[in-house]
N, C-alpha and C positions, 0 to 999 in steps of 0.2 A: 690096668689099661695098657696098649701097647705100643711100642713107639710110634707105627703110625698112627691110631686113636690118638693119640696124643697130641701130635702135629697134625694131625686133622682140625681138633678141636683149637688148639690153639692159632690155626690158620684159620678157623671161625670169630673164633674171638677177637683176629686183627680186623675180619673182612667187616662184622659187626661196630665195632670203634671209628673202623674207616667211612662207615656210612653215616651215622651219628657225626660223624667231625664234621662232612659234607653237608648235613642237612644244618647245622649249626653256625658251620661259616655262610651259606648260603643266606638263614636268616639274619645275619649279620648284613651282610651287603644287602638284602633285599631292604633292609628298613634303610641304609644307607641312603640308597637309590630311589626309594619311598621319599624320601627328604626331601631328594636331588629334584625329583622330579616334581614333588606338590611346590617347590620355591620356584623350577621352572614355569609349572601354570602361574604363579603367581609374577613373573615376569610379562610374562606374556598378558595374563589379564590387567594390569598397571597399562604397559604398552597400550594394547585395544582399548581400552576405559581414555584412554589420553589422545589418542590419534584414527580411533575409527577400525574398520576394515576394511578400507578403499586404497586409492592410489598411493599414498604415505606409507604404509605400511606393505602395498606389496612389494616396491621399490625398497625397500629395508630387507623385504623376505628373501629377495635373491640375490641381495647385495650381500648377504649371513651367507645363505647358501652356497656362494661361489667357493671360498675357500673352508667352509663347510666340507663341502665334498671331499676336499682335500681330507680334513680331518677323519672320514667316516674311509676314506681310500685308505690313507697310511698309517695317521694317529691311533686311531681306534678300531683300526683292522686290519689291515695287512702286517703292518709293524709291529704293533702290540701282540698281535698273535704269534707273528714267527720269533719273535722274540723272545716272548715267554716260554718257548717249547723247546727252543734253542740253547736260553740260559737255564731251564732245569735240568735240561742232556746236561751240559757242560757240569752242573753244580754234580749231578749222578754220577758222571762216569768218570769227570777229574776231582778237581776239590773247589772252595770256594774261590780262592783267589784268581783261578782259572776264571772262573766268573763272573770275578768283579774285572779283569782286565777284557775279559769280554767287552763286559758294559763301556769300558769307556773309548773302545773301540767304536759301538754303534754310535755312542750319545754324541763325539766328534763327527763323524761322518753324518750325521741327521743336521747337528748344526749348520757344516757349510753346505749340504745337499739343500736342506729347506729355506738359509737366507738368499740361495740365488733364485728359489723357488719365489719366494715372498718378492723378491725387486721385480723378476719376471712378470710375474702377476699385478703388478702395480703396474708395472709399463703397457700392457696389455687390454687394461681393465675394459676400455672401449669394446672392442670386439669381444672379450670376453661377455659382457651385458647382453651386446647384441645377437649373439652366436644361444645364450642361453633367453632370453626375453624377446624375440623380433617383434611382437606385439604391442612392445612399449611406445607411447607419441616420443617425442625428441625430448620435452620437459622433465617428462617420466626417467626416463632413460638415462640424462646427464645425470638426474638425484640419485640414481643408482650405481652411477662411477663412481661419484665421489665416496658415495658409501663402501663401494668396494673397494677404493684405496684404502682408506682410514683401517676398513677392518684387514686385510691379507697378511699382516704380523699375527692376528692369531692362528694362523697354521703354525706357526714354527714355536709358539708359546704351549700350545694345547698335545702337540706331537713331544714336546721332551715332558710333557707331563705324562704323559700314555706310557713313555720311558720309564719312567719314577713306575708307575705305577704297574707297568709289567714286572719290575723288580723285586717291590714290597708283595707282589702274588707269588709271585714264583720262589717268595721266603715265608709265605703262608701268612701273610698280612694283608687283609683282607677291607678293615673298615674306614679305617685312614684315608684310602685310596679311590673309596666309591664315595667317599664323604665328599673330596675335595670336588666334586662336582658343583655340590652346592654351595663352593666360597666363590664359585664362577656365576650362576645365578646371583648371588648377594651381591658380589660386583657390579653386575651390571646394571642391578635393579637401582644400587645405591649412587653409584657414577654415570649412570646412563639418565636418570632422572633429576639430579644436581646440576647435571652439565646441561640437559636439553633445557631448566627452567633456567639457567644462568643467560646461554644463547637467545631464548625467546620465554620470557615468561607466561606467552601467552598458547604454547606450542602447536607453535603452526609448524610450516615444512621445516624450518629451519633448526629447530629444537631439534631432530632426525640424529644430526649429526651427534649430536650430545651420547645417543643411545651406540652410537658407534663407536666413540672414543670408549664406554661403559664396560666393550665388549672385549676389549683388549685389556680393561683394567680386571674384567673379569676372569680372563685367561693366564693374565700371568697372577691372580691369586690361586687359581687352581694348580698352579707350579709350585707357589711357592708354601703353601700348605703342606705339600707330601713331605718338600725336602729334611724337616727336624726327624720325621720316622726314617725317613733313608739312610741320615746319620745313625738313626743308631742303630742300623741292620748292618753297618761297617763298610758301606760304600765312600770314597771317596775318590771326587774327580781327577783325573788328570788328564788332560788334553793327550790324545795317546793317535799319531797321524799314520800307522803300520795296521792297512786295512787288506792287509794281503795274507790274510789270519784263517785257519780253516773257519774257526768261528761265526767268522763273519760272512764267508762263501756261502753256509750252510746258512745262514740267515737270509740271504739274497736268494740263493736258488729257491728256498721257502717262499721268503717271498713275492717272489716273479709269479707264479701262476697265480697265486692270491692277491695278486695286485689286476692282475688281469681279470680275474672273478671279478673281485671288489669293482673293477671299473665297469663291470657293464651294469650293476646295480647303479652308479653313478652317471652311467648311460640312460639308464632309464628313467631318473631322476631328472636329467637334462630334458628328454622327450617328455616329460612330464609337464617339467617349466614351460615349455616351446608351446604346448596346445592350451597349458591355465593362461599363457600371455596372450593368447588371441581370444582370450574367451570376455574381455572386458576389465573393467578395474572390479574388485573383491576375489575371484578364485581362487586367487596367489593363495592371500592371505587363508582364507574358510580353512582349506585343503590342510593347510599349516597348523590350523587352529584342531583342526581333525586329527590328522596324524599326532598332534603333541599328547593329545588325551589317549590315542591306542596307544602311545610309547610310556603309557602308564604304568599300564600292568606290565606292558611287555617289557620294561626297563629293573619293574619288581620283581619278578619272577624267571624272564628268558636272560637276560642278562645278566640276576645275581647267582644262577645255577652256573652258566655257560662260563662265567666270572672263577666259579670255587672249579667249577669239573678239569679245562683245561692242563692245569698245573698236576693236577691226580691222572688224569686220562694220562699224559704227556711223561710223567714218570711209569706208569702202565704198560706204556705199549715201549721203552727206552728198556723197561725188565724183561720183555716176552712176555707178560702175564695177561693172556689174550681173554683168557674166560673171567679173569676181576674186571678188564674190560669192558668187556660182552655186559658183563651184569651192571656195572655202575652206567653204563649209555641207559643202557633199557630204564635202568632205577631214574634217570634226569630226565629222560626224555616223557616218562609216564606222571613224573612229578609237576613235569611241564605243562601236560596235556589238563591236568587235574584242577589248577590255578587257574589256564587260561581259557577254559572253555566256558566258567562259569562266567568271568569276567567279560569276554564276546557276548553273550548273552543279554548280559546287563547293559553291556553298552548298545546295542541295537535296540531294546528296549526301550531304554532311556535318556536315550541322547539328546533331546531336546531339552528336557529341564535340568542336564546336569549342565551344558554347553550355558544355558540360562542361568544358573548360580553362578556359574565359573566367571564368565564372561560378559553374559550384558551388562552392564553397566555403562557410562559416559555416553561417547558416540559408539558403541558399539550395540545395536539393537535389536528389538526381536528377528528381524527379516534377517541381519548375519546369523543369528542363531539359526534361524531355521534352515541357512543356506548352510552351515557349516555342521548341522546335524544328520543332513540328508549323506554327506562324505563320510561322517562319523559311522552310520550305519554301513554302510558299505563296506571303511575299512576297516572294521570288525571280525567281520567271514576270513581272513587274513591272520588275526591274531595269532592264534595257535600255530600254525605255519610261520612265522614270523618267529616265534618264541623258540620252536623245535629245533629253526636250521641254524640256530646260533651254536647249539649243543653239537649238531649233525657236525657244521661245518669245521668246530674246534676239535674233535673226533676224525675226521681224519689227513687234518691240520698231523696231528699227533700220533697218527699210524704213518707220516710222509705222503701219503696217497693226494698232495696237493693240488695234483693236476683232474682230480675229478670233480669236483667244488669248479673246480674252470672248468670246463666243457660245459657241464650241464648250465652255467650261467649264460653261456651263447646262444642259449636256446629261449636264456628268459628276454633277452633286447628282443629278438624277435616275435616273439608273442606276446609281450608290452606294446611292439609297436602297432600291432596286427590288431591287438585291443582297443588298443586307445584307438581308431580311427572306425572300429565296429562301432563302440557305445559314442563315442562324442561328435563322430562325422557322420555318422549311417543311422545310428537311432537317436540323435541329438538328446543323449544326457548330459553335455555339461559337463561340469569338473564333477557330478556324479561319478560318470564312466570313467575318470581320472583313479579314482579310489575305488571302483569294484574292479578294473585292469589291475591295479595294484596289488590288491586282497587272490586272484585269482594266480600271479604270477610267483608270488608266496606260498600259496598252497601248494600249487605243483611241480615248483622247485623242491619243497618238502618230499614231497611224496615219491618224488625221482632217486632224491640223495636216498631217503630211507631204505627205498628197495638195491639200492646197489649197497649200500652197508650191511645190511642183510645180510646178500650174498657173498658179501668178502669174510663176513664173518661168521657163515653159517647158520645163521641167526641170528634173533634179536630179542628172543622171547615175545615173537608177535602176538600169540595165545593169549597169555598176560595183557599185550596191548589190547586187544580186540573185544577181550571180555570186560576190561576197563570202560573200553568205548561206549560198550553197551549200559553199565551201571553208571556211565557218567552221562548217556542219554536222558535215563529216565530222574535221576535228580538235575539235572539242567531243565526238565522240564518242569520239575516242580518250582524251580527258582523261575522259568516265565510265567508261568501261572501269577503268581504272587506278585509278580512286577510288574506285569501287563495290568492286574487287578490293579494295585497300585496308581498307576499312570495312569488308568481312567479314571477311578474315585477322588485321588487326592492331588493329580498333579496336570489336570485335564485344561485349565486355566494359567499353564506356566507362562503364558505371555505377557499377561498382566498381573499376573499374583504378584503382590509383596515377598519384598526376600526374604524376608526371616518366617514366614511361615511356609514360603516353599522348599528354602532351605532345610528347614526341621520335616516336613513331607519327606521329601525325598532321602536324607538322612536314614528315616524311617523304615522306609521302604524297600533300600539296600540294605540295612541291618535284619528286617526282617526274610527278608529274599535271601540273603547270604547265607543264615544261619540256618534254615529250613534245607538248602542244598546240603551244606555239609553234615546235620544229622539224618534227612536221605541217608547221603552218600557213607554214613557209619552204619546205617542200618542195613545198608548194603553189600556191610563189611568189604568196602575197599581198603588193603592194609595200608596204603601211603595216608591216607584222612588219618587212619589209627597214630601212622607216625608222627606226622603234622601235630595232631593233638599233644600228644604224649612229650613232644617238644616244649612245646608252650605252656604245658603242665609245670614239666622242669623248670622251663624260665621264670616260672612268676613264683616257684616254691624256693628257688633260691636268694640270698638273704641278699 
């Protein structure tokens, strides 16, 4: 063989490894997040079963939300991203210690940046409620001050945790990190329900607060979970106050335009709250209850790829190696498509009796379900979009191209807002048009970034994509089939069935549905299903 046969093959051999290592950490963090996120429902169905879906609870919903936003702005998006991309250049092109004096340049400056954020926001909180809620009465309104004071420390708890955890990513530690999500759910569920029966044991409004103090103890266990694995990746703090660092330039001019992105999603999020607050007491909440079950899969599958890719895309494009690139985008983005179209599917299907297992209970009853199933279908059409541009946006996070992720999102405030007044003011859908504007703002953010990445890279193996499209049509349809059949015969009575046999129905139903898609979809020879399988074969054959 000859040297380049050689180095051919052995440039196969890494390219192979490197995909396997991706799809391996991937399903690492996806069962993580899987975790994270069925302890989240189960937050949230305690909550509902305890306080209803009415005014309690939406008061709660955008009292979370407000420095929420915060979190989804800087913690878990702006900063974690430019961060990670930032400290992998640095580990690539200096060494580590360069690195680590990075890190403790950001994690100082996020400190006193987010505690004057957090006083701010308390002193605020007033006009903040009303500026995001104007729909609330005066009673309403006050219960959602105080809620938003109590919670605004978790921005600054949840943000150095995103820290932690862009660092153990960007050292190829992967599980630790996606876990600690769910010592934040155990928190709250476990401190938010102690405190509220201790305040009222009969939980009325007052108990509320309890769930608030919950969310802070929830926060900073999701801190303090990462930090023994951070210790031993060789990080260690020191307040370090010289932010006049290239490092850190390059981290801010990242992420400046990604913050400006990030805000008009958060923009939209605000217009969103603005039209659920005039809509009555429950939208808040349904809406909430809807989206958390789409951030199911979307948090198992768009987020545990977009989670592993970054740090590989990011070392990728910092070597020149534009067509390993090219090929791993395409490879996450088709992996993407594969997971959540079947998942879309199922949830428009069956959104009624899953929202009914999950949820009914206490005061929360068939009529919220059905309000909060009607959103659930909606924003479903949205998943796949939603899952994609995670990958998109970290891609070309990772080529520097960060000011194109900004433009194209100033296009999405405006056609959010252009939406929501079509379906909720002009064809009076309700917090309906709330989640189909949302579902459609998604998709065609998607479909904008996709074609200009394309073009900047010549490609994307769209062929690939398209003939996917088509074999994941026709086994997407065979999983409706079987699940529409389903929903009529066995779960057509979900209002008043008994749990435990609707429970096992539906159980059923998805098991059957699921598994009918994916042998389609091998019989179709899609090679990612091959992969997938071939994964899981490994996992259970090892000891």
């Amino acid at each position: 063989m000859s040297e380049g046969e050689t180095a051919a093959a052995t440039a196969a051999t890494a390219q192979q490894r490197a995909a396997r290592l991706n799809t391996r950490a991937a399903g690492v963090v996806g069962l993580a997040v899987l975790c994270s996120r069925v302890l989240g429902l189960a937050r949230e169905q305690i909550f509902a079963a305890i306080f209803g879906g009415g005014r309690v609870m939406d008061a709660f919903t955008i009292a979370f939300r407000i420095p929420n936003l915060l979190r989804d702005l800087f913690a878990e998006g702006a900063l974690s991203t430019a961060f990670v991309t930032v400290f992998t250049r640095t580990a690539t092109a200096a060494d580590a210690a360069a690195a680590w004096r990075l890190a403790n340049k950001v994690v100082t400056l996020t400190l006193v940046t987010l505690s004057a954020i957090t006083l701010a926001g308390i002193l605020t909180a007033p006009w903040l409620v009303h500026a995001l809620a104007p729909g609330f009465d005066p009673a309403k309104a006050q219960l959602t001050v105080t809620l938003t004071r109590i919670m605004w420390p978790f921005i600054l708890l949840v943000s150095l945790a995103a820290l932690v955890m862009g660092v153990l990513n960007a050292r190829n530690v992967f599980g630790v990190p996606a876990m600690a999500s769910s010592f934040f759910n155990l928190g709250s569920i476990v401190a938010g329900a102690a405190l509220g029966y201790w305040l009222d044991p009969h939980f009325g409004s007052r108990a509320i607060l309890g769930l608030a103090v919950g969310t802070l103890v929830g926060g900073a266990l999701q801190l303090l979970v990462q930090l023994p694995s951070l210790h031993r990746a060789g990080y260690r703090f020191r307040a370090d106050w010289q932010w006049r660092d290239s490092g850190v330039r390059a981290l801010l001019l990242l992420m400046g335009p990604s913050v400006i992105a990030a805000s008009t999603t958060q923009v939209n999020v605000l217009i969103n709250s603005v039209f659920a607050s005039e809509l009555g007491d429950g939208p808040t909440f349904w809406l909430t209850v809807a989206f958390r079950l789409m951030q199911l899969p979307l948090g198992v599958f768009g987020v545990a790829l977009s989670t592993v890719a970054l740090p590989l895309l990011a070392r990728m494009a910092a070597l020149g190696e534009l067509a390993a690139f090219r090929r791993e985008l395409a490879h996450g983005l088709r992996l993407t498509l594969i997971m959540t179209i079947p998942a879309s599917v199922g949830l428009m299907v069956l959104a009624e009796p899953i929202i009914s297992v999950l949820y009914q209970h206490g005061r929360f009853g068939a009529y919220e379900t059905g309000q909060s199933a009607a959103a659930l279908r909606l924003y479903a059409i949205g998943l796949c979009g939603y899952a994609a541009l995670k990958i998109l946006v970290n891609a070309f996070y990772a080529l520097e191209r960060r000011k194109t992720p900004m433009v194209v999102s100033f296009t999405a405030v405006g056609l959010n807002l252009l939406l929501n007044l079509l379906f909720t003011r002009y064809l009076g859908w309700g917090h309906r048009g709330l989640a189909f504007s949302t579902a459609c703002v998604a998709t065609s953010n998607f479909v904008l970034l996709y074609l200009l990445m394309r073009a900047h890279l010549g490609g994307l193996e769209s062929r690939l994509m398209l003939g996917l499209l088509g074999r994941l049509t026709v086994a997407s349809g065979v999983l409706y089939l079987i699940a529409a059949a389903g929903a009529r015969w066995l779960l057509s009575d979900w209002a008043v069935q008994d749990f435990w046999p609707k429970c096992v129905s539906l159980l059923l139903v998805i098991a059957v549905a699921g598994s009918a898609f994916f042998v389609t979809a091998r019989a179709l020879g899609i090679a990612e299903v091959r992969e997938l399988g071939a994964g899981v074969a490994r996992r259970l054959r090892r000891p």
